[in-house]
N, C-alpha and C positions, 0 to 999 in steps of 0.2 A: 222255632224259638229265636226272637231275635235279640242280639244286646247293644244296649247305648253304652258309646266312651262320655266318659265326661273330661271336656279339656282342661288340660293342667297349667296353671299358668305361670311364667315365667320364674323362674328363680330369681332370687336377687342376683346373684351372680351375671345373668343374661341381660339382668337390665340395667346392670352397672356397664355390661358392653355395650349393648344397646345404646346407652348416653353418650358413652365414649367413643363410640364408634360415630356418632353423627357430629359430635364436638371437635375430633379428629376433621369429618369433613367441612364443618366450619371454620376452625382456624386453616383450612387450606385456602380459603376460598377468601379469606382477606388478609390482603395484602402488605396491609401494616403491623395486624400481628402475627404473621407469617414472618416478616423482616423483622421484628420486633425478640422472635422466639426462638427466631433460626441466623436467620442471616449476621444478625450486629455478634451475638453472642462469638459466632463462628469469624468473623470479621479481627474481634477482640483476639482472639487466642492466635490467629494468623499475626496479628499485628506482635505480641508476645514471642512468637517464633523468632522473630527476625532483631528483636532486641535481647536474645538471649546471650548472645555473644560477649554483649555489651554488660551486660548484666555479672557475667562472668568475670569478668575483669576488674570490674567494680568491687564484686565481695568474693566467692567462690562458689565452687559447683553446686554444691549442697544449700547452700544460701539462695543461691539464684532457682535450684531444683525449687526450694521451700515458695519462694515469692511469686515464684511461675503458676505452682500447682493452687496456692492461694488462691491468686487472682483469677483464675480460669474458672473454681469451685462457685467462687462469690459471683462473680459477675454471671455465670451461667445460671443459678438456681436467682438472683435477683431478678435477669429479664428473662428468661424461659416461666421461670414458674412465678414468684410473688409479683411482677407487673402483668406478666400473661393471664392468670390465676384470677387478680383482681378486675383487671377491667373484662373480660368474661362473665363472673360473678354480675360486674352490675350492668353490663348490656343483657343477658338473658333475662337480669330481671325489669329491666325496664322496655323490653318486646314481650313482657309477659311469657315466657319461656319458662320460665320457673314457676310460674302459676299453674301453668295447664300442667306440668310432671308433677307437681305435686297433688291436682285433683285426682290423679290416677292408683294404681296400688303401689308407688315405689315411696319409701318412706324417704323422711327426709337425710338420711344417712345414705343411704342410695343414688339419690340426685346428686349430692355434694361430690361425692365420692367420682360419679360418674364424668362430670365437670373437670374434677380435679386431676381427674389418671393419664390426661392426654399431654398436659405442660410438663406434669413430673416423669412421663416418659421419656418426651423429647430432651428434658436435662436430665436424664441417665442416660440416655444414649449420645448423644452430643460427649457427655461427661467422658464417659468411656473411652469413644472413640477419638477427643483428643489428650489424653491420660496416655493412653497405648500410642501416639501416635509420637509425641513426647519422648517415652520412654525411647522408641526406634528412632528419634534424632539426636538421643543422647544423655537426655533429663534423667537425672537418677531416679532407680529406685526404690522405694519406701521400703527399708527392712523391717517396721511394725506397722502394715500394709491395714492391719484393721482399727488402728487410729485416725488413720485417712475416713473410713468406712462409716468411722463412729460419727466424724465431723462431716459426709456428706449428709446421714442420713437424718444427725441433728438439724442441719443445717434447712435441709428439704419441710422437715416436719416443722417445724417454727415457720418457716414462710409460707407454707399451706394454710397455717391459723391465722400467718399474719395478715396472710391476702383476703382470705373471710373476712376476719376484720376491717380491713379495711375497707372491703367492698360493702361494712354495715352501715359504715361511716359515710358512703359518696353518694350522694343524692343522685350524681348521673353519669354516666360515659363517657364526655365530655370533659370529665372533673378528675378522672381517673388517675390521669397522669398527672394532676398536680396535687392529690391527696397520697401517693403511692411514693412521694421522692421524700418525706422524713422518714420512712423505713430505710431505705435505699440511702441514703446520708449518714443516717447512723450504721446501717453497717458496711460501709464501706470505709465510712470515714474512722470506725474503730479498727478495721484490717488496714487500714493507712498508719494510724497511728500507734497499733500496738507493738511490733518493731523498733518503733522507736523512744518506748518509756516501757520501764521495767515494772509499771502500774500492775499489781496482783490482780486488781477490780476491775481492767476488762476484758478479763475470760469469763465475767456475766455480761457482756455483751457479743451481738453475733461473730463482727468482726476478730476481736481476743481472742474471743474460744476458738473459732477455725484455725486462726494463726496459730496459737496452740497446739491443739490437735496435731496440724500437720508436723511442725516443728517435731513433736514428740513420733511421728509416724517415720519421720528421715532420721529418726534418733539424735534430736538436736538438744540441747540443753534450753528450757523451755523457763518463763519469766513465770509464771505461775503453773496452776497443777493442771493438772488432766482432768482430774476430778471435780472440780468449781468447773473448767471450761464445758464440760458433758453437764453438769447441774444445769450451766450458764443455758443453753440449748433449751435444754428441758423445762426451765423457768419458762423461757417466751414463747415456746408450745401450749404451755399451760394457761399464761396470758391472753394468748391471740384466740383458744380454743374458749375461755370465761369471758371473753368480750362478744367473740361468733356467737356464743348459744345465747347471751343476753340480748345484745341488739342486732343482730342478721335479721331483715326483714325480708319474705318471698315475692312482695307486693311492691311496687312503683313508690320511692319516696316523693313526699308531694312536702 
């Protein structure tokens, strides 16, 4: 008597590795956004190192601790993941990459997912590693350590919907980088500015509510609440993810 197996095919699971594991070996294999994801980011927080002294002297520890861990947060999850993120999105889709995964069995929450786990990895570990690296040069730290926590992972989820979006928006690769710097503007230029104006209203923006967040994570005396700043987050997740599912095209825009 003999029996047939019948093969089982992958989990989602496997085939969210599966993307990300070959996504993985395409951001190795270029060079711009290898530099783009890795290098400038890691470049930025070196260049931070060496002006912390400076920095110290200027306001103090916990000030300069706040403004360091800011800057490092922002600027890492801006070009690791929301410009990596984005021109990804619309190079795959304009080599038809996204066409052929999606005639297959992985749904469309599976491809996305699988695209997106490789940048938001590299800025957690980036993250991490210069956090901890910080800390052992002297950077205080965070006695409400899951304020910090709340503003990375706000911070990650809103530029994953923002970079969708955006990449609904750019007709091509090409265009990438000059459709991706009004996200990048506004929030950098609200972590510029929130420090410096006691404005309640922007901890509903990215830049505000990180500064926020952190401030309240080094137990600072903070210009607006925690609570708006964590909303603030969650608004432009909610945003970027109601513009994704509206205009995200899988198809070449023409």
């Amino acid at each position: 008597m003999s029996t047939t197996t019948t093969p089982t095919s992958p989990t989602a699971l496997a085939r969210v590795r599966a993307i990300a594991g070959s996504e993985f070996r395409l951001i190795a294999r270029s060079k711009a956004v290898l530099f783009s994801a890795t290098a400038l980011p890691l470049m930025f927080a070196a260049f931070l190192f060496v002006q912390r002294e400076t920095a110290v002297e200027a306001s103090d520890d916990t000030t300069a601790s706040v403004g360091m861990v800011s800057m490092v947060v922002m600027f890492f999850v801006m070009f690791t993941v929301y410009i990596t993120a984005t021109t990804t999105l619309v190079t795959r889709r304009q080599d038809l990459f996204l066409k052929r995964l999606r005639s297959g069995e992985s749904s469309d929450l599976v491809i996305l997912t699988g695209l997106l786990v490789p940048p938001v990895l590299l800025c957690l570990g980036q993250t991490v590693l210069v956090l901890v690296a910080m800390v052992a040069l002297g950077n205080g730290m965070p006695g409400a350590w899951w304020w910090l926590l709340a503003a990375l992972v706000g911070l990650l989820a809103s530029s994953v919907t923002a970079a969708t979006a955006t990449a609904a928006l750019t007709p091509n690769a090409s265009a990438a980088q000059i459709s991706s710097m009004p996200y990048v503007a506004l929030a950098l230029g609200t972590l510029i500015a929130s420090p410096m104006t006691e404005n309640r209203w922007l901890d509903l923006t990215p830049g505000g509510a990180l500064v926020t967040l952190v401030r309240a994570a080094y137990e600072m005396d903070v210009y607006g609440n925690v609570g708006v700043a964590v909303a603030g987050l969650a608004l432009w997740t909610y945003f970027g993810y109601d513009l994704s599912k509206r205009l995200f095209r899988w198809e070449p825009r023409h």
